[in-house]
C-alpha positions as CSV (number, residue, x, y, z in Angstrom):
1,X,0.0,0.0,0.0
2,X,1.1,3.4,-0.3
3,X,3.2,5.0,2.7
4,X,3.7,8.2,1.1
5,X,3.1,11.2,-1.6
6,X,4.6,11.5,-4.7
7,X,6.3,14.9,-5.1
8,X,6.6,16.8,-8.1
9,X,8.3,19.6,-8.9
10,X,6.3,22.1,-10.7
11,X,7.5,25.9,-11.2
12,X,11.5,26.9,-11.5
13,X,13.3,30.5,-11.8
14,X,16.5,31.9,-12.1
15,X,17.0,35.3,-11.4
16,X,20.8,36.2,-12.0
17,X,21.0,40.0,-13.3
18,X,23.8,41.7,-14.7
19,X,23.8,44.6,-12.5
20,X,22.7,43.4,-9.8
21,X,24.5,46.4,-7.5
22,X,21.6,48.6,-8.7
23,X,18.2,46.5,-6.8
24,X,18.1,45.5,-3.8
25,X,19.3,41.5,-2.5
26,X,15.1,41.8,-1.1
27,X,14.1,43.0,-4.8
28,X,15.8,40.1,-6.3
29,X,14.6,37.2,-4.5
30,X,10.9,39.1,-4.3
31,X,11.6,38.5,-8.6
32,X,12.8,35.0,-8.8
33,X,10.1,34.0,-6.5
34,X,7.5,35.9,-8.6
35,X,8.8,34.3,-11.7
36,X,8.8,30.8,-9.9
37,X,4.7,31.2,-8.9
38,X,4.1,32.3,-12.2
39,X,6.2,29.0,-14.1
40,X,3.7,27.1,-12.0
41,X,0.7,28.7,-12.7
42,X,-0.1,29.6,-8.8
43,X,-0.3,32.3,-6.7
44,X,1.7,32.8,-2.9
45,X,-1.7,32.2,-1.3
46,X,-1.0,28.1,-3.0
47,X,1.6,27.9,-1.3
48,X,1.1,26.3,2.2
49,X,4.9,26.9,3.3
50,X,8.5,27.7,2.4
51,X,11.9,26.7,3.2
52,X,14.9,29.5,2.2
53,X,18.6,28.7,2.2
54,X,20.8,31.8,3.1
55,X,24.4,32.3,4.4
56,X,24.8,35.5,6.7
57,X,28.5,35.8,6.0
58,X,28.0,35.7,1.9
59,X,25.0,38.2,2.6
60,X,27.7,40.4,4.9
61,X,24.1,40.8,7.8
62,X,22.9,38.7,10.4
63,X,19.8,36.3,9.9
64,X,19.4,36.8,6.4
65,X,15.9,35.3,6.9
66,X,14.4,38.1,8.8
67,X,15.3,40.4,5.9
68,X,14.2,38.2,3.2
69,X,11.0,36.6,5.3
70,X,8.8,39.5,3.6
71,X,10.3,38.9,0.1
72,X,9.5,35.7,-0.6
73,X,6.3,35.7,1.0
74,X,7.2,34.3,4.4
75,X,4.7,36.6,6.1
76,X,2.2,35.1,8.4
77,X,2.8,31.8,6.6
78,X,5.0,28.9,7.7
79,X,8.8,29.0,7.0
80,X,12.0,27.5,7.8
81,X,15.6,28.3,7.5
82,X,18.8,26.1,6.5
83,X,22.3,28.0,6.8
84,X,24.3,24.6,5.3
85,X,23.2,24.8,2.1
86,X,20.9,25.7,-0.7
87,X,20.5,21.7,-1.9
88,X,19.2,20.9,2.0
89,X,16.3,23.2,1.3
90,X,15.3,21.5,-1.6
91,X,15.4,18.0,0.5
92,X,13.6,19.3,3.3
93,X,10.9,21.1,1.3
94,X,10.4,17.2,-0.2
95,X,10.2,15.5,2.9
96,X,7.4,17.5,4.1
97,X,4.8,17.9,1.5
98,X,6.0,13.8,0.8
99,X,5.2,13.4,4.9
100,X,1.6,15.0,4.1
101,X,2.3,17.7,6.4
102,X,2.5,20.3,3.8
103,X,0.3,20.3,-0.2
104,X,2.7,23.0,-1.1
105,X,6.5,24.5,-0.8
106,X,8.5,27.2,-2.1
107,X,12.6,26.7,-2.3
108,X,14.8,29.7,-1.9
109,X,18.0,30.3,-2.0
110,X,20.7,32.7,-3.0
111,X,24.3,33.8,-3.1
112,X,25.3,37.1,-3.0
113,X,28.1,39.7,-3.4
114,X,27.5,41.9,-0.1
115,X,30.7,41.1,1.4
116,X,33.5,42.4,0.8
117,X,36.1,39.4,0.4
118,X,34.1,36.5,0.2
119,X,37.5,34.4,0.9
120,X,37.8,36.2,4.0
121,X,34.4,35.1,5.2
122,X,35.2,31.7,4.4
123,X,38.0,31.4,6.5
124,X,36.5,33.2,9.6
125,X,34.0,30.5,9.0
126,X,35.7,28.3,9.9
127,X,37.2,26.8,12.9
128,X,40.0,28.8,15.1
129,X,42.2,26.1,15.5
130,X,43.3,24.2,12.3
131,X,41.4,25.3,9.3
132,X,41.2,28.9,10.1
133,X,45.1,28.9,10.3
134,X,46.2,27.6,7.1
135,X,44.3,29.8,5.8
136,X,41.7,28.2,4.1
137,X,38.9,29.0,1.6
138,X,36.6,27.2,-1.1
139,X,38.9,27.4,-3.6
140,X,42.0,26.6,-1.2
141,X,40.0,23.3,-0.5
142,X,39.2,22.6,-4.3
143,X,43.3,23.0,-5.0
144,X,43.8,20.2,-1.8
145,X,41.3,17.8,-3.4
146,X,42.8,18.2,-7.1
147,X,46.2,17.5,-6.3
148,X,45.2,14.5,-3.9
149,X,43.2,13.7,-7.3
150,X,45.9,14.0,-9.4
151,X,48.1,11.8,-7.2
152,X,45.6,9.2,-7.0
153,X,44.8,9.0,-10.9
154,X,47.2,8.9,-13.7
155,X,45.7,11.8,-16.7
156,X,43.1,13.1,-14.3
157,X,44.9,16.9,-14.9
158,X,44.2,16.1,-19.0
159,X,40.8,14.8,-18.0
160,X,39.9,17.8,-16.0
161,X,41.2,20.2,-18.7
162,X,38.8,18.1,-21.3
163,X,35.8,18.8,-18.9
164,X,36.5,22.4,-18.5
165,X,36.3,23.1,-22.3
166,X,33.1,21.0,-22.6
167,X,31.4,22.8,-19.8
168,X,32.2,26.5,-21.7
169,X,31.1,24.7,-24.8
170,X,27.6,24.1,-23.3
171,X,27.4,27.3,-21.5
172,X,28.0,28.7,-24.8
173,X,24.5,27.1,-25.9
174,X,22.9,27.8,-22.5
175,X,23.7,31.1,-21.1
176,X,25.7,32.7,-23.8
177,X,25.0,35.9,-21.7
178,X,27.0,34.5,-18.6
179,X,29.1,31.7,-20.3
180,X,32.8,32.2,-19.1
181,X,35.7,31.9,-21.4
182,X,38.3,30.7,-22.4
183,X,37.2,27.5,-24.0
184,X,40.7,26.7,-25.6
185,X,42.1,23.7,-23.8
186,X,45.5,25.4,-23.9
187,X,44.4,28.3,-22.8
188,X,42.8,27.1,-19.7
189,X,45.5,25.0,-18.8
190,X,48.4,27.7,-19.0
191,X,46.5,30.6,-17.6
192,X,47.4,32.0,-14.6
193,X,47.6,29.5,-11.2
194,X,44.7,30.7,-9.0
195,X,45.3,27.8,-6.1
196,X,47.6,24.9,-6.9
197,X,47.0,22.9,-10.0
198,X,43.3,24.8,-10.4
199,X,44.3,27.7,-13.1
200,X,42.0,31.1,-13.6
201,X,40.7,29.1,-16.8
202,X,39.8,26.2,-14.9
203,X,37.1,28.0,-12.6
204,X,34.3,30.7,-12.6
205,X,34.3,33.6,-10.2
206,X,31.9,34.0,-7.5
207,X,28.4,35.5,-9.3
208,X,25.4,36.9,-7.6
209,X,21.7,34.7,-8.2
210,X,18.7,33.8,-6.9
211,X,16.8,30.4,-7.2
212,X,13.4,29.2,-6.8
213,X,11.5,26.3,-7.2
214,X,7.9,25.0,-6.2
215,X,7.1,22.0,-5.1
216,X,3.6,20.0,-4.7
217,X,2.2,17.0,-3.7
218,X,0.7,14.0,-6.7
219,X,-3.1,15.1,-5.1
220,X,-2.6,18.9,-5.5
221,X,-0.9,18.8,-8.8
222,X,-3.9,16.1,-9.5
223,X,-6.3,18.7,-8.4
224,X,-4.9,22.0,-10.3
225,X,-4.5,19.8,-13.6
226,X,-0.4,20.6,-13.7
227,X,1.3,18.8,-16.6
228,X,4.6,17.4,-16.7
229,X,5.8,17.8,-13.3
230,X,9.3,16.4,-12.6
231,X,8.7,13.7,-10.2
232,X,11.4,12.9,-7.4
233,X,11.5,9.6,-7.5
234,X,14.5,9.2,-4.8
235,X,16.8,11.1,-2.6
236,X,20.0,10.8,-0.7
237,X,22.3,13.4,1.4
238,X,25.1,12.5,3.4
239,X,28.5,14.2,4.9
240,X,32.1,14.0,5.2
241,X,33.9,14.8,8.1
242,X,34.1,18.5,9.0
243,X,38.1,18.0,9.6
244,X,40.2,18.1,6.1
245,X,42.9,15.9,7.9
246,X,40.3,13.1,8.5
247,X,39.1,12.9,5.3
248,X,41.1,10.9,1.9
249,X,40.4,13.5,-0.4
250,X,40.7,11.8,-3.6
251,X,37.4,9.9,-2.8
252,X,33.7,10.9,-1.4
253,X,31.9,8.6,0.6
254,X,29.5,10.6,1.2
255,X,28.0,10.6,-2.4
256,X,28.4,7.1,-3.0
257,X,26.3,6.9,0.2
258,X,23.9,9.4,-1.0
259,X,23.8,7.8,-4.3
260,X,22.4,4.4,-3.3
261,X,20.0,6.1,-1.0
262,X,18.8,7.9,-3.8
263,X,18.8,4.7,-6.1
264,X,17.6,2.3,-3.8
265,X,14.2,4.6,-3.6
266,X,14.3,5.4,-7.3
267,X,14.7,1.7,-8.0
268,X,18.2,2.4,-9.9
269,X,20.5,-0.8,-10.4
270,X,23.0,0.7,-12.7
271,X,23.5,4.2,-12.7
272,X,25.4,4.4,-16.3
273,X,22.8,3.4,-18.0
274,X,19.5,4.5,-16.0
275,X,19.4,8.7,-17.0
276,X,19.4,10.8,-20.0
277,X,20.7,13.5,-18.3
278,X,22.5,14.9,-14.9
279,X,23.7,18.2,-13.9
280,X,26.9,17.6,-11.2
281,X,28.5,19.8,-8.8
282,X,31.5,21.1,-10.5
283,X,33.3,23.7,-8.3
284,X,36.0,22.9,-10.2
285,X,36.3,20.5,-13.1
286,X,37.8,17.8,-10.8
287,X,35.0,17.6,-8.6
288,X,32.9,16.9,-11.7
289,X,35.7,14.0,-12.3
290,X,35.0,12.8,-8.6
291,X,31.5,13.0,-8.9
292,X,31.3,10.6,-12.2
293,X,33.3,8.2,-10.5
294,X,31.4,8.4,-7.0
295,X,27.8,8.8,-8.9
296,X,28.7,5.5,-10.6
297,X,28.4,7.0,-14.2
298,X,32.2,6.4,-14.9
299,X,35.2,4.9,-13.5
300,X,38.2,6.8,-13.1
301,X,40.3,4.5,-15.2
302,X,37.7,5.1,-18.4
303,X,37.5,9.1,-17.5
304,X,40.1,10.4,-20.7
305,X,38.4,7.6,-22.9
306,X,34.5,8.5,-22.3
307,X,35.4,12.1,-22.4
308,X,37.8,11.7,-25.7
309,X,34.6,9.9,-27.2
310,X,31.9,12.4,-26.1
311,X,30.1,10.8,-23.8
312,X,29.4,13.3,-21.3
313,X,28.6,16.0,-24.3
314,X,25.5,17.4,-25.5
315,X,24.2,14.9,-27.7
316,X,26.4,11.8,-26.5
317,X,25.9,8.6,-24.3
318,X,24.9,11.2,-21.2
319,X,25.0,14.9,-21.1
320,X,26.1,16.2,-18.2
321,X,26.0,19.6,-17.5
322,X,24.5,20.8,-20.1
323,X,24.0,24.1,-18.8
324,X,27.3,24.9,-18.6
325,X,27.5,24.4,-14.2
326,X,29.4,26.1,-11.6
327,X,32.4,26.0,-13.9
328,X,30.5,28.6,-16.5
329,X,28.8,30.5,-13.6
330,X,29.0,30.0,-9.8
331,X,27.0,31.4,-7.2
332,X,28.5,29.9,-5.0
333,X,25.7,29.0,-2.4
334,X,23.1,28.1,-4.4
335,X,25.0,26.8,-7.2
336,X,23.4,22.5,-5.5
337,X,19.9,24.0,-6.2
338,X,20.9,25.5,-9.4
339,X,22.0,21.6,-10.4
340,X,18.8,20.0,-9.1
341,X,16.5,22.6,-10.7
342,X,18.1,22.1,-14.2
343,X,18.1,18.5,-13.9
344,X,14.2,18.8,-12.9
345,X,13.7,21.5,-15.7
346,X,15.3,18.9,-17.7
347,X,12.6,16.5,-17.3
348,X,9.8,18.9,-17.3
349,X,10.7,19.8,-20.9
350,X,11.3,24.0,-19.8
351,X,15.6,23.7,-20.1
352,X,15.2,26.0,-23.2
353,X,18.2,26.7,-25.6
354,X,20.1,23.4,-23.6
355,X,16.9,21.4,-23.5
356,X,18.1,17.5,-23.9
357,X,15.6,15.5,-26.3
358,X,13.1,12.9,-24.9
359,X,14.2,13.2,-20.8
360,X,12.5,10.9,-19.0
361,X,15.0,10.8,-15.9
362,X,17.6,13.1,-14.9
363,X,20.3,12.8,-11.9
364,X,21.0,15.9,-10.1
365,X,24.1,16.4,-7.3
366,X,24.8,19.2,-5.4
367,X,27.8,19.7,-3.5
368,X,28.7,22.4,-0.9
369,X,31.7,22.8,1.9
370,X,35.3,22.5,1.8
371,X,36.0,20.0,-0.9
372,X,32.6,18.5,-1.0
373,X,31.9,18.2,2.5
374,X,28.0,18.2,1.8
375,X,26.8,16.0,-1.0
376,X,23.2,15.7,-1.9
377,X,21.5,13.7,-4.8
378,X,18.1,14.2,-6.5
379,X,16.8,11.5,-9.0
380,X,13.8,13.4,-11.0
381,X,11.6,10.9,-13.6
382,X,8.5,12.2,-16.1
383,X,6.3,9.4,-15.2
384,X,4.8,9.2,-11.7
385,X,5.9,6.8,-9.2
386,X,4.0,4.9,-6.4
387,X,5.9,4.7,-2.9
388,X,5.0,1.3,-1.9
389,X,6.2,-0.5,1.2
């Protein structure tokens, strides 16, 4: 019998301007949320509750909610905070309209440019004792995990210089208007050294955006008549060990962990095969190496060979990132909910320019901390799925 709701999601936005110095951070997310209720057809009265994801250090003020309560409608309705990050908002948004406790939820998250020196506020993030000390920031971490990569697998700099130039290839397609350059292999790879072996051409700088999603429950969307939801049919979340010196970090746990939680409910037995799509975290082109591997979509040891054929390019064996990722544009927060709501857009037929033919399952990951501390995985299908027991 069934245990529990199907959840779909239904409405998506993006709101990433140009100039965003000349609106407000409260205009912003007021927009992307508008623009979210509108994709779905509904109005904020629909919605029964909302879960934001919000960093007071990125946003340079303290309890970012409070300011942004009124903006996304938070007002006298029912709403919930997660500092960790934005992909946990999506998760726990799921669990409770799929625990019947809400018909209804609105996702938001952002990542913004109020501080000054977002590296500083990284650092003074983190613990006084050891990490605070090195000093350490995102892309500090990213460097650690590449070379502990490179050590690990013979070609993986070569593989990750590949993925770079496929990611600005399909940010080209996607969001010409944000795609970052250079796309020459050489060029990325000599440019100059940023943190050691990640190079200026092998990352994107911090960008400001807002994200939005609305999710529902199978008798709701039932009820309005909403086509083409994206279904989730499973999820998974796990975590690392907070301490760097703990961890191996040439290999995540954590997401093979998540990964079979998310398979397991979505009825996945082999991941290469099972999606027409995914959207990865990609902080760095070697996290998107890790992730393949971890995500069970490609061995390390067939990594140069796949990606020499194709395989992970528009129109090969499985697209992955076709909208460029956090490697063509990363705000930096939100860029986990960025990746689930493409990979859901994916499957609801609304990616636009980068729209994939004939998605009926997508895999989204989301990865946030030092080195991918956090990982997160979505599994989104077109047709409906029954949670039996």
């Amino acid at each position: 019998m069934r245990t529990a709701l199907q959840v779909g999601m239904i409405g998506c936005a993006f709101h990433a301007p140009r100039n965003h110095d000349t609106a407000s951070l409260e205009e912003a997310v007021h927009q992307a949320t508008h623009n979210a209720l509108r994709d779905a057809g509904l109005a904020i009265d629909d919605i029964d509750g909302i879960v934001v994801a919000a960093n007071d250090q990125y946003d340079g003020r303290a309890i970012s909610i409070m300011a942004a309560s009124g903006s996304v409608g938070g007002v006298g309705r029912d709403i919930l905070c997660t500092p960790s990050c934005a992909e946990h908002a999506f998760v726990l948004a799921a669990l409770r309209v799929g625990a019947g406790q809400f018909r209804t939820q609105l996702v938001v998250s952002w990542s913004s440019l109020e501080t000054t020196d977002l590296s500083e506020a990284q650092r003074l993030g983190t613990d006084p004792y050891f990490h605070r000390q090195l000093p350490i920031d995102d892309l500090s971490s990213h460097g650690m995990q590449a070379n502990a990569l490179e050590a690990r697998v013979p070609g993986a700099r070569e593989a990750a210089i590949a993925v770079t130039e496929s990611s600005r290839k399909h940010a080209a397609i996607a969001y010409p208007e944000f795609a970052a350059s250079p796309v020459d292999p050489r060029v990325i790879a000599s440019s100059r050294v940023v943190r050691w072996p990640l190079t200026e051409g092998m990352v994107s700088k911090p960008a400001f955006a807002v994200v939005a999603v609305v999710l529902a429950s199978d008798a709701f969307i039932a009820e309005r008549g909403i086509g083409q939801p994206a279904w989730i049919h499973g999820m998974g979340w796990a975590t690392e060990p907070g301490f760097l010196g703990d961890r191996d970090l040439a290999e995540l746990p954590s997401l093979r962990s998540a990964a079979q939680q998310a398979y397991d409910a979505a009825g996945i037995t082999q991941a290469e095969s099972a999606f027409d799509v995914a959207e990865v975290a990609d902080a760095s082109p070697y996290q998107q190496l890790l992730a393949l591997e971890a995500l069970g979509l490609c061995e390390a040891t067939a990594w140069q060979a796949s990606i020499g054929r194709g395989d992970f390019q528009s129109g090969g064996r499985l697209p992955v990132n076709p909208s460029g990722g956090a490697l063509s544009f990363n705000p930096v927060f939100c860029t986990g909910l960025m990746r689930i709501a493409e990979a859901g857009n994916q499957v609801r037929g609304q990616a636009g320019r980068h729209q994939v033919a004939d998605v009926t399952k997508a895999l989204a990951h989301g990865a946030s901390g030092f080195a991918m501390q956090y990982n997160t995985v979505v599994v989104f299908g077109r047709d409906r799925k029954e949670v039996q027991q």
